[in-house]
N, C-alpha and C positions, 0 to 999 in steps of 0.2 A: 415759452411760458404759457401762451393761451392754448394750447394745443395739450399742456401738461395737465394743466387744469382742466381741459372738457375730457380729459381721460382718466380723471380721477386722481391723475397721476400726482398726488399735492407733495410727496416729501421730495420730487424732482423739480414741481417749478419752484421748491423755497429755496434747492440747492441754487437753482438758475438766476431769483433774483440776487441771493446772494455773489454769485456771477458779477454778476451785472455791477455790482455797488464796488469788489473790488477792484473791478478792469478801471474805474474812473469815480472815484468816489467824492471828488468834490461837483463833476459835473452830473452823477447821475444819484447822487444820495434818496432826490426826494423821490424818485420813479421807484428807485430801489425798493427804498421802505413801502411804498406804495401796493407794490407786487407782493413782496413780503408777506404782508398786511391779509393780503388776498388768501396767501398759501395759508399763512396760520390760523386765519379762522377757520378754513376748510377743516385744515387738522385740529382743530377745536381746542388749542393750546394755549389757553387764557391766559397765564402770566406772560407769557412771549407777547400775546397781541397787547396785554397792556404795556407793556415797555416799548415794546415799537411803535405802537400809537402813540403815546411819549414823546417818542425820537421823531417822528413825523410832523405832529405839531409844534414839536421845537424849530424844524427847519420850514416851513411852509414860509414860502413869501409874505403870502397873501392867507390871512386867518379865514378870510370868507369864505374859500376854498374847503372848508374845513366841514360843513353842512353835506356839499357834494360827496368829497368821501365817505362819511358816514352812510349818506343814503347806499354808494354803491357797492361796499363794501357790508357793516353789520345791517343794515338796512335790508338786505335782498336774500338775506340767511332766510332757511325755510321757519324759523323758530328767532324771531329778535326780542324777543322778551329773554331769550336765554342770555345776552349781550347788555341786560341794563345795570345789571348791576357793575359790572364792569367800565360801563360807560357813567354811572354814578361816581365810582375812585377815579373815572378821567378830570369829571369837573371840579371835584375836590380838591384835588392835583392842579389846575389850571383856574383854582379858582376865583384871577382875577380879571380872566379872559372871558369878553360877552360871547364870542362866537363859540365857543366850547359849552358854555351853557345852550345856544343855542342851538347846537348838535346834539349835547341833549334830551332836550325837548321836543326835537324832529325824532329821536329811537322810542322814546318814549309815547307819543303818539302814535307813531308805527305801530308799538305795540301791544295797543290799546291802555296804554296806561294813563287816563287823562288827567289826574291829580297830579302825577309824578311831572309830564308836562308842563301842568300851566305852572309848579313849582320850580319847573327849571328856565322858563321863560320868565318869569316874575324874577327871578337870579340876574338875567340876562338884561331884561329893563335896569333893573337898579344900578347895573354896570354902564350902561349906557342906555342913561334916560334918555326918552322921547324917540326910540326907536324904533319906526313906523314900521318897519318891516316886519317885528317883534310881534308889537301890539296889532297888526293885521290877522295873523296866524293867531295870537290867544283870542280876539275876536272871533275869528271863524270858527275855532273849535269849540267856542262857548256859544255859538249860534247851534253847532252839530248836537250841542249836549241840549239843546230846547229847553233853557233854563232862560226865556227872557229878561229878569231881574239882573240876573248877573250881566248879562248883557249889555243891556243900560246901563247899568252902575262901573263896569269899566268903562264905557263906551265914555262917560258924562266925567269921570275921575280923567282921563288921560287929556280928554279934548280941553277940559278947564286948565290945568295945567299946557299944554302946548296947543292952544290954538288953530295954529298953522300947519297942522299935519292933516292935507287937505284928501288924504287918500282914505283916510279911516272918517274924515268927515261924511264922505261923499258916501261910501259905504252904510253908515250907521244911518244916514239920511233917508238912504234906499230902503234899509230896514225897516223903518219907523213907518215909510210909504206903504211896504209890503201892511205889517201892522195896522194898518188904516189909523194910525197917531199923526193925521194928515199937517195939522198946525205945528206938532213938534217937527214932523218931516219938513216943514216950509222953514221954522227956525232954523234949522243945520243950513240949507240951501241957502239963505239968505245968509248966512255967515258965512259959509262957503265962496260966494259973489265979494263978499267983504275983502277975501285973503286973494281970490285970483279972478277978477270981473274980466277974463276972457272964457271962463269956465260956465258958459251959455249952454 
């Protein structure tokens, strides 16, 4: 299959993973679609990749997983803005699944879309609030956009509501120090000591 694929060769690795899925399809379904997945963007066959993407997300163990293929797959296309719309009718589709929004939001920022992002992350929070991992990434990218208000103003909305989510504390903290907003930066830190007084 890798060998079909650095040879251009795409309508032979689809036959191959196709292969592959009927010699043992309960134990190789998800590699299957995987490969698939591969071949068809190559050949740029958008209703296929959406159904197989589909079929993929349905069987995935593990939804976290799901960020990763995105990045290795529509992610590494020479053009992923060509892919969002696409990956829009994924989360539509899935849309009561946080990880899928939140593969969303990683195409989207790929591909320079930073509205479409923080909208498909803000999806992805409301699915599962207090989502630090979430709120890390819409943090960073609203740092990249050098809009410090918004900044703050998520930073100060999420931490009031949870607290305890001591990795965006710690972060926003640093921020606030960068800022020379030295007293605000001592508040975070001191609340920070509040929630984990090993965190010296």
């Amino acid at each position: 299959f890798a060998m079909s694929m650095e040879a251009g060769e795409y309508a032979q690795a689809l036959e191959l993973s196709e292969l592959l899925e009927s010699i043992d399809p309960d134990h190789h379904r998800e590699n299957a679609l995987a490969l698939r997945l591969q071949a068809l963007i190559a050949l740029d066959r958008e209703e296929d990749v959406f159904s197989t993407l589909v079929a993929l997300i349905d069987v995935l163990p593990n939804q976290a997983e799901l960020p990763q293929y995105i990045a290795q797959t529509l992610g590494r296309t020479a053009n992923p803005g060509r892919w969002l719309a696409l990956m829009e009718r994924i989360a539509i589709h899935f849309e009561d699944k946080p990880w899928v929004q939140l593969a969303a939001g990683w195409l989207a920022y790929r591909a320079g879309e930073a509205d479409g992002a923080q909208t498909a992350l803000d999806r992805a929070l409301a699915l599962k609030p207090g989502w630090e991992e979430v709120a890390l990434l819409k943090f960073s990218h609203l740092m990249e956009n050098q809009d410090d208000e918004a900044v703050a103003n998520f930073a100060i909305g999420f931490l009031d509501r949870y607290p305890d989510r001591l990795r965006l504390r710690l972060a926003y903290g640093r921020l606030l120090a960068e800022w020379n907003d030295n007293l605000a930066a001592l508040t975070q830190f001191e609340k920070l000591l509040e929630f984990d007084p090993q965190n010296i």
